[in-house]
C-alpha positions in Angstrom: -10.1 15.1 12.3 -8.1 18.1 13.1 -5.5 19.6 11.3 -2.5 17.8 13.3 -4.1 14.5 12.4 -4.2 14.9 8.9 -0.9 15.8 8.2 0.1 12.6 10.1 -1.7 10.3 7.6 -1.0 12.2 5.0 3.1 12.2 5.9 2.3 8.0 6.5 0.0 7.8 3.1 3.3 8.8 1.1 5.7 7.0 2.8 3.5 4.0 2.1 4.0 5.6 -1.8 7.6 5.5 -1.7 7.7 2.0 -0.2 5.5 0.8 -3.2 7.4 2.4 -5.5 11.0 1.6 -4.2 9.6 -2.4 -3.8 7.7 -2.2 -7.5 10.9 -1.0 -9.1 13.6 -3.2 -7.5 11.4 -6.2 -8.4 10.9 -4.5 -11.8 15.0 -4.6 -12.1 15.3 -8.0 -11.0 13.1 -9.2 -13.5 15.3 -7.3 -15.8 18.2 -9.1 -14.4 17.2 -12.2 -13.7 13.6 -13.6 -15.0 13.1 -16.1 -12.1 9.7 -17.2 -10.3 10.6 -14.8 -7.0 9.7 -11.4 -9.3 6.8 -13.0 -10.3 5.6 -14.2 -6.8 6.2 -10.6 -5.5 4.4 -8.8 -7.6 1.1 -11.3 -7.4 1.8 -10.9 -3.9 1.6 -6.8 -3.9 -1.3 -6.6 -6.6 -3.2 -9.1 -3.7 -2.2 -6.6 -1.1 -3.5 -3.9 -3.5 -6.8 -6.2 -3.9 -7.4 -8.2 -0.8 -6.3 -5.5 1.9 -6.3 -1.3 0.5 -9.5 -1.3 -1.4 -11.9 -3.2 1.6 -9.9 -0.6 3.6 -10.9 2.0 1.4 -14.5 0.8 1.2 -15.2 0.2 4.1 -13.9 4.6 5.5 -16.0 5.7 2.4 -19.4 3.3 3.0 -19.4 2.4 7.0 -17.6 5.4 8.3 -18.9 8.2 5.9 -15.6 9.7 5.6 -14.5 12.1 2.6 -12.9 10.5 -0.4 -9.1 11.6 0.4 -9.2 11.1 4.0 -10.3 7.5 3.1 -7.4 7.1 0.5 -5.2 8.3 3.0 -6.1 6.0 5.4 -6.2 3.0 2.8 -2.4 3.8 1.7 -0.9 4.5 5.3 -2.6 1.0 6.0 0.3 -0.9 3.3 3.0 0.4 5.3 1.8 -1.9 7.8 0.6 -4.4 6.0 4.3 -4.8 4.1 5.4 -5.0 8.0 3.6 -8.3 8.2 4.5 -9.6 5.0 7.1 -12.2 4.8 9.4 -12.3 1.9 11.1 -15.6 0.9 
């Protein structure tokens, strides 16, 4: 992976950050505003993301592709960007 490259995922790894964060904390002041069913939905729906989708991601550039630890967590967290892409919220 060449210089060029990694400065690509790593500019996508924390944008995917800020997404996270921006989503987690307007659902955290909705709940603070208004303690309905949607906050709770979202949030089981982005610890599943967390779960179901970054860590096999993870895994699988650490274990199958032998890739360094970082690169592989960049990789994993660029992935939620477009994962949140395909997510639809009620």
């Amino acid at each position: 992976m060449n210089q060029q490259q990694l400065q690509t995922l790593k500019k996508a790894a924390l944008r995917s950050v800020w997404v996270f964060l921006l989503l987690n904390s307007s659902l955290l002041l909705l709940f603070f505003l208004d303690n309905t069913e949607f906050v709770f939905i979202a949030l089981v729906i982005q610890i599943s993301i967390v779960v179901i989708w970054q860590l096999p991601v993870f895994i699988f550039h650490v274990v199958y592709k032998k890739q360094p630890i970082l690169i592989s967590i960049y990789k994993a967290l660029a992935s939620y960007r477009y994962v949140i892409e395909q997510v639809q919220w009620p």
